[in-house]
N, C-alpha and C positions, 0 to 999 in steps of 0.2 A: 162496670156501669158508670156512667156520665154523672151520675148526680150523685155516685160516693156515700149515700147513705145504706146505710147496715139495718140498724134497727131503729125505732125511734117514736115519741106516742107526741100527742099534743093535744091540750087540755082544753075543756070552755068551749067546743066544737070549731074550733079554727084548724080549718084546712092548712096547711102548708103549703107553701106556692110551689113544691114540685111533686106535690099531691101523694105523698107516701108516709110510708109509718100508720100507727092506730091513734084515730081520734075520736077522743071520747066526750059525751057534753055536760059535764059535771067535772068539777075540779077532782083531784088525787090526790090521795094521802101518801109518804115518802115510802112507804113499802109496795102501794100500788103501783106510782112512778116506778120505780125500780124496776118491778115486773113488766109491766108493760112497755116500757122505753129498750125491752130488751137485756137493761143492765145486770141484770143478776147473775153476774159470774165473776169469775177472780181469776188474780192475775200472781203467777208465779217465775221468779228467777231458775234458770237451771243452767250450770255452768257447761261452758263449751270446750269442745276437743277437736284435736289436728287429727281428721281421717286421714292420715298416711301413715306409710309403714315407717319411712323415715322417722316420725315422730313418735311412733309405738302409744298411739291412743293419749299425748300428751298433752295435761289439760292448759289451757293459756287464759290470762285475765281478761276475760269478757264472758258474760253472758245472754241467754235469750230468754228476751221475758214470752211467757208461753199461760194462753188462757186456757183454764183448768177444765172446762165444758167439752172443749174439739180439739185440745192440744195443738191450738194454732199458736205458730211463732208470731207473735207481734212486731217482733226487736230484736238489735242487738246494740247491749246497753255493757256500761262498765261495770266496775267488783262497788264502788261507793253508791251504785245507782239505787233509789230507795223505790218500790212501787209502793203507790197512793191507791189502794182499791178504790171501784165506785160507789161503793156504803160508802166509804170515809167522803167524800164528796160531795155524797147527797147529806151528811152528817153536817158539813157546813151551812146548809140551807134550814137546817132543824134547828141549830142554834138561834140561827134571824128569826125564822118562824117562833120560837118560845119568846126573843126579845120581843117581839112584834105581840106578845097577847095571842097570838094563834091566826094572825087575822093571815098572812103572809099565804100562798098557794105555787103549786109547782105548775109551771106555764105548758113550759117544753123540756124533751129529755131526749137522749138517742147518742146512738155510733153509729163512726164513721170509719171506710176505709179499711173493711175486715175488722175494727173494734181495736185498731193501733188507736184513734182517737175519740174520746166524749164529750158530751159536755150535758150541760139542765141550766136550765133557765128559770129562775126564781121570782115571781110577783111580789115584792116584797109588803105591800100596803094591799093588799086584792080590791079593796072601796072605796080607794083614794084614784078620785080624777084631778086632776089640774088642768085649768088651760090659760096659756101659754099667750093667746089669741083671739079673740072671739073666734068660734069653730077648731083651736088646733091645741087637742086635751093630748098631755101624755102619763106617763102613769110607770112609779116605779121599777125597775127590775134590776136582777142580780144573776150574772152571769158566773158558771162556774166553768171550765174548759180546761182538758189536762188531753196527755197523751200517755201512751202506754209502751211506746219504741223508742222514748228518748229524744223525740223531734223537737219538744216544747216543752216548757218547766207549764206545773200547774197554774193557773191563771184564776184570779177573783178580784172583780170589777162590776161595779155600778155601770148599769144604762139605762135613759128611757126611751119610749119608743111611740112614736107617735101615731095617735091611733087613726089619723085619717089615712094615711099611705104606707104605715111600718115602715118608719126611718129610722133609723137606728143613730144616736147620737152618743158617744162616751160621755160619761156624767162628770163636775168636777170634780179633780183629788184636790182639793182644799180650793183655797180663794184665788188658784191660776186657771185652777178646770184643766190641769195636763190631761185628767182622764183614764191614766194607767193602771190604777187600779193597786191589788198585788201580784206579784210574779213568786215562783219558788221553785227552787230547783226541787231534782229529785234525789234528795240528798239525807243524810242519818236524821237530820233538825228539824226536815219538814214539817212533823205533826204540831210540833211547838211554835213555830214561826204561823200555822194555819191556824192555831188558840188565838194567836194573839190579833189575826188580822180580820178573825170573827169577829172577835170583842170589841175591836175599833170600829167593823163597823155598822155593830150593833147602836154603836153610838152615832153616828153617822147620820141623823135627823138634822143637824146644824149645817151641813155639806149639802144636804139637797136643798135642807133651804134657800143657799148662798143660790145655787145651782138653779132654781126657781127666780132667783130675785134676779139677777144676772140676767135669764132667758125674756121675763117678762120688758126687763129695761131695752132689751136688743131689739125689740117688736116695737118698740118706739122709737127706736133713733132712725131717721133717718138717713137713708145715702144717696147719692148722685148715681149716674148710670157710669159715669168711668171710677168715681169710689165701689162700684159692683163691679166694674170690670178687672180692676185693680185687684178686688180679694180675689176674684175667680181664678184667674193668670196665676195669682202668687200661690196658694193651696192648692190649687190642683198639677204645680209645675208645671207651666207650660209656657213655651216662648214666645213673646209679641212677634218678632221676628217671624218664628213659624205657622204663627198663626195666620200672621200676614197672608201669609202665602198660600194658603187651604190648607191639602193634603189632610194627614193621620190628624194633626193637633187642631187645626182650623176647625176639622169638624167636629172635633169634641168640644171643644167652645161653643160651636155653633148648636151645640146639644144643648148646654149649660145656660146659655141665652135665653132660649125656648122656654126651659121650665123656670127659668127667672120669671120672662114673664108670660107663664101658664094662667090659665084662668084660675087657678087654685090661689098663687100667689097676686094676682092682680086683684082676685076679687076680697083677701082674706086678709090678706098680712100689708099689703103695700111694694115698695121699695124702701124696704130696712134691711138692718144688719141682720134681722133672725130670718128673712127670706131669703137672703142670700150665702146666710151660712147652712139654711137649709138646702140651700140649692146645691152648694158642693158636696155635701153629706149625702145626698141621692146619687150622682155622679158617681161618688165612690160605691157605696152601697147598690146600687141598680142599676146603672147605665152598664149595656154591653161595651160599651167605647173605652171602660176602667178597663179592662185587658184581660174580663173576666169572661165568658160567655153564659157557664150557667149560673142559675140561682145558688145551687151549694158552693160554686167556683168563690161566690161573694160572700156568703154565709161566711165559711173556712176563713177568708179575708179581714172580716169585719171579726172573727173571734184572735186572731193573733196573727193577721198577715201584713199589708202596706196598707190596707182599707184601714184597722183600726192607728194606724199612724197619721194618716192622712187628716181622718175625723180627730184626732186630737191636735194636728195640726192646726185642722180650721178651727175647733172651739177656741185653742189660745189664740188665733188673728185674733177673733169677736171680742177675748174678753178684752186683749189690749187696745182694738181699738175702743172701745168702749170708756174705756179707764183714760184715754189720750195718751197713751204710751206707744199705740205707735197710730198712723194715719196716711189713710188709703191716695195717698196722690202717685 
């Protein structure tokens, strides 16, 4: 199937834009998620053999991770490769939720791809709006995304998401806003490397402040239409040259233009740096012109493909130009 999803729930009655999985209109408690999002099964290594006679059933270093429900092969993964069950996972979003007072809710949850990949989506404030803009509120979240075949180390990052168009923007890793979040292989240390990057950021109210303060300043600086033209070219890679010319790249520009200046952006935000770095962050995240066609194509993207590079790409343009560290001519 095209849209790659397995199982998957979503909370607070929000449809999913490729309309699948169960949605429920009441928040979930982290045993309910679990069940519902399909997660509740486990994931087991079982070491592999050389079916030939030459080899006489001999075992060689690698194994396949295989879930313990339908004995589906997942993977195949090395003799160091550690599995991260999905309790332990949703076990990082319990921790936020206890620093948080309780107040924190599970958004979204689900597999992907036969259950080789997961992820849950964390609200980490549930009553905390911000905006950003007059009209453009966004509101915490905490992404959690691992794999189960070895394709991608466990992944735990901030994002917010804006609630007029669900854009998805990487939040700052400190006062550059890289965005990246943590990464971790799957390896003997995982559990303890994941301690410690709970606890960070548990602490992590001073970061989205920065991250706030930052986004509000950018809704006020002003730019010129070729300082817009300039971020767009540069973040989104693309050649004046080719653009010149039409074709594939000319009219992905000619995309990015448009919802520059959409009635959303014209009537709300202006011609600023947060309209326009909104503008590439859609691009990557929804436009079919990214290289993506479906919704989950972009999904999968914006959780650890060239989307979430891209979006941290743009946020650092923003913060340095912002800062006059570097400047859109």
């Amino acid at each position: 199937m095209s849209h790659r999803v397995e199982t998957m729930m979503s909370a607070n009655g929000v449809t999913p834009w490729h309309k699948l999985g169960k949605v429920i209109e009441s928040t979930a408690t982290t045993a309910e998620a679990l069940e519902l999002a399909g997660l509740n099964w486990r994931v087991r290594k079982e070491p592999l053999r050389i079916a030939s006679e030459w080899h006489n059933g001999q075992t060689i270093p690698a194994f396949a991770t295989v879930r313990e429900t339908d004995a589906r092969v997942l993977g195949v993964v090395g003799p160091d490769y550690e599995v991260f069950q999905n309790d332990e996972a949703f076990e990082i979003g319990d921790d936020l939720k206890r620093a948080s007072g309780g107040s924190a809710q599970w958004e979204t949850a689900g597999s992907l791809d036969d259950g080789s990949r997961v992820w849950m989506l964390l609200r980490t404030r549930a009553d905390d709006v911000e905006e950003i803009a007059p009209g453009d509120a966004v509101r915490p979240y905490l992404l959690v995304a691992t794999s189960h075949d070895g394709s991608s180390a466990l992944r735990v990052f901030p994002t917010c998401v804006r609630v007029v168009c669900s854009n998805t923007l990487a939040m700052a890793d400190g006062s550059r806003g890289r965005g990246e979040g943590f990464s971790f292989k799957h390896t003997r240390n995982i559990r303890a490397r994941v301690e410690f990057a709970t606890r960070t950021l548990a602490r992590a109210e001073a970061t989205r402040s920065q991250w706030m303060d930052a986004a509000r300043r950018m809704a006020q600086f002003r730019v010129t239409r070729d300082q817009a033209r300039n971020f767009l070219l540069s973040v989104l890679e693309l050649d004046p040259a080719e653009v010149a010319k039409g074709g594939r790249q000319g009219a992905k520009f000619q995309e990015a233009r448009e919802r520059y200046h959409s009635a959303r952006n014209a009537g709300g935000f202006g011609e600023t740096l947060w309209s326009v770095l909104n503008t590439a962050t859609e691009m990557t995240n929804h436009s079919e012109r990214s290289g993506r066609s479906t919704g989950m194509e972009r999904l999968l993207s914006v959780v650890d493909g060239t989307a979430a590079r891209t979006n941290a790409r743009a946020w650092d343009t923003a913060v340095r130009t912002l800062s006059g560290e570097l400047t859109l001519v």
